[in-house]
C-alpha positions, -999 to 999 in steps of 0.1 A, spaced: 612 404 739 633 369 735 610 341 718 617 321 754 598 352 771 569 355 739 563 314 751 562 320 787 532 341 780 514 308 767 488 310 796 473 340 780 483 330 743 480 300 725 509 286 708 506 260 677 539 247 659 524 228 625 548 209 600 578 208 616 603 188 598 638 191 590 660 225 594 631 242 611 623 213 639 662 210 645 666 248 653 632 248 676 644 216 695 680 232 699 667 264 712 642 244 734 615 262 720 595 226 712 597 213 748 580 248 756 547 240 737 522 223 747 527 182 728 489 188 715 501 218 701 525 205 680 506 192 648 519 179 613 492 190 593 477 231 588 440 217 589 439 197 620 458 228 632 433 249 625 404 231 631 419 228 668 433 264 673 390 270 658 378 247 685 403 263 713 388 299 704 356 291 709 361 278 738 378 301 756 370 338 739 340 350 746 331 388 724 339 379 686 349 413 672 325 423 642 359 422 620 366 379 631 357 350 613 328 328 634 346 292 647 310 281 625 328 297 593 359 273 593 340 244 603 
């Protein structure tokens, strides 16, 4: 499966780009995978990120499998 067919699948599956800078974020903006993601998916730093793909979990998933960490657990 392409990467443009892995993002069209972003209804079911969340997609989170963090740090992009240089090489990286030149390659992802000329494969036009950046204008794919959702803008408050795209953050600079892995904490915020987390913190928000936490908050977006426990929001939208509803059975925690007994092998997951708790959203509570990352704060």
């Amino acid at each position: 499966m392409s990467i443009t067919n892995k993002i069209h699948l972003r209804n079911i599956k969340q997609v989170f780009l963090v740090g992009l800078q240089g090489q990286t974020e030149r390659r992802l903006r000329k494969l036009g995978v950046i204008e794919k993601v959702a803008s408050t998916n795209i953050i600079s730093d892995r904490t915020a990120a987390l913190r928000q793909a936490v908050s977006y979990v426990g929001e939208h998933v509803v059975d925690f499998g007994h092998d997951t960490i708790s959203p509570q657990a990352i704060g």
